[in-house]
C-alpha positions as CSV (number, residue, x, y, z in Angstrom):
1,X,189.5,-18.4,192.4
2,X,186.7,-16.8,193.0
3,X,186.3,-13.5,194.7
4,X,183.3,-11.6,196.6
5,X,185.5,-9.2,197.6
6,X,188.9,-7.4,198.0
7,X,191.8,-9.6,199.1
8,X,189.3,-12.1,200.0
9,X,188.9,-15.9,198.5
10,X,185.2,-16.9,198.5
11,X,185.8,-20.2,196.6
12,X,187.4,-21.8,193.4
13,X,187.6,-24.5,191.3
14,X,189.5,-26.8,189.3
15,X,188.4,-27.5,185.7
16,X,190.7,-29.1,182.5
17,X,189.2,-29.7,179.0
18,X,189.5,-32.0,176.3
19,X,189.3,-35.1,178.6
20,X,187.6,-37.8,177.0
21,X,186.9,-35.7,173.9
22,X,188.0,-32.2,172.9
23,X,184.8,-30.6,173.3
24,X,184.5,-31.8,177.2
25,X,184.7,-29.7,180.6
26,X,185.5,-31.4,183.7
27,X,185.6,-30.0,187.0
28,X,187.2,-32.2,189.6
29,X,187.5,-29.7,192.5
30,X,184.5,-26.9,193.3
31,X,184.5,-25.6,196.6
32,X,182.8,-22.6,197.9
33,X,184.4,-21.5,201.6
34,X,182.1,-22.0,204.7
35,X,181.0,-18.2,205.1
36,X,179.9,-17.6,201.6
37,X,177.7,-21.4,201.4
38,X,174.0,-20.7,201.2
39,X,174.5,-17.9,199.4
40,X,173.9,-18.6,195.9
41,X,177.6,-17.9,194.7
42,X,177.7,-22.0,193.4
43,X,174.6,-21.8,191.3
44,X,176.1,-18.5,189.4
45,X,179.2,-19.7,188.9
46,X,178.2,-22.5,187.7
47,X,175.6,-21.1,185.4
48,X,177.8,-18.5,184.0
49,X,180.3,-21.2,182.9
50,X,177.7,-23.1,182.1
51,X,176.4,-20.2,179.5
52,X,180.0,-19.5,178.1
53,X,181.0,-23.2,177.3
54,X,178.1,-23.5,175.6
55,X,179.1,-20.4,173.7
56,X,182.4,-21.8,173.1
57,X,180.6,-24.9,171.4
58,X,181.4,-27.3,174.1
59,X,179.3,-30.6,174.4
60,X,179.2,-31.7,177.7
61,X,180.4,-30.5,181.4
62,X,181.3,-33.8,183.6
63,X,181.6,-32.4,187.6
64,X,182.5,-34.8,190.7
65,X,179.7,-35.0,193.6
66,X,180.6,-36.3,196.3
67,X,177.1,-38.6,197.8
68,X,177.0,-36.1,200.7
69,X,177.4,-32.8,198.4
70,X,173.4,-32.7,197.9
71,X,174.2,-29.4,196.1
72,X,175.7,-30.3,193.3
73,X,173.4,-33.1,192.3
74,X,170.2,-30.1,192.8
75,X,172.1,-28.1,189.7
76,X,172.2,-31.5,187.9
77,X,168.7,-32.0,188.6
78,X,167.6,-28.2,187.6
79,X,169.5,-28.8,184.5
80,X,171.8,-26.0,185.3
81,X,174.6,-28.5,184.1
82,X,174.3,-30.3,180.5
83,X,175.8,-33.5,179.6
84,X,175.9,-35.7,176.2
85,X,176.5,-39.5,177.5
């Protein structure tokens, strides 16, 4: 769950670990609600796990995109998300 501010949901996500190794993140479910889109709130979440799993020693983050998400494959592209095939 994310919050931007009092008593009020912005997004959240879904994310498990250890799936197909132990040292693997995978988000299945990231969704930012309609008011808070464009904002930038995607890209820092995503970066600041990004920044801690690496501190944590983890290898790889594996994310769903949907075709029509453009978003999520522009932090792929930037290299904002990591991944050892």
């Amino acid at each position: 769950m994310v919050q931007h501010e009092p008593d009020t949901i912005a997004g959240y996500f879904h994310l498990y670990h250890g799936v197909p190794t132990a040292q693997c993140v995978y988000i299945s479910m990231f969704v930012i609600h309609p008011n808070y889109q464009q904002q930038r709130f995607g890209q820092e979440i995503i970066a600041g796990l990004a920044e801690e799993l690496r501190r944590l020693d983890y290898e790889a983050i594996r994310l769903d995109i949907f075709l029509k998400k453009l978003a999520g494959l522009a932090l792929l592209d930037q290299g904002r998300l990591y991944h050892n095939p």
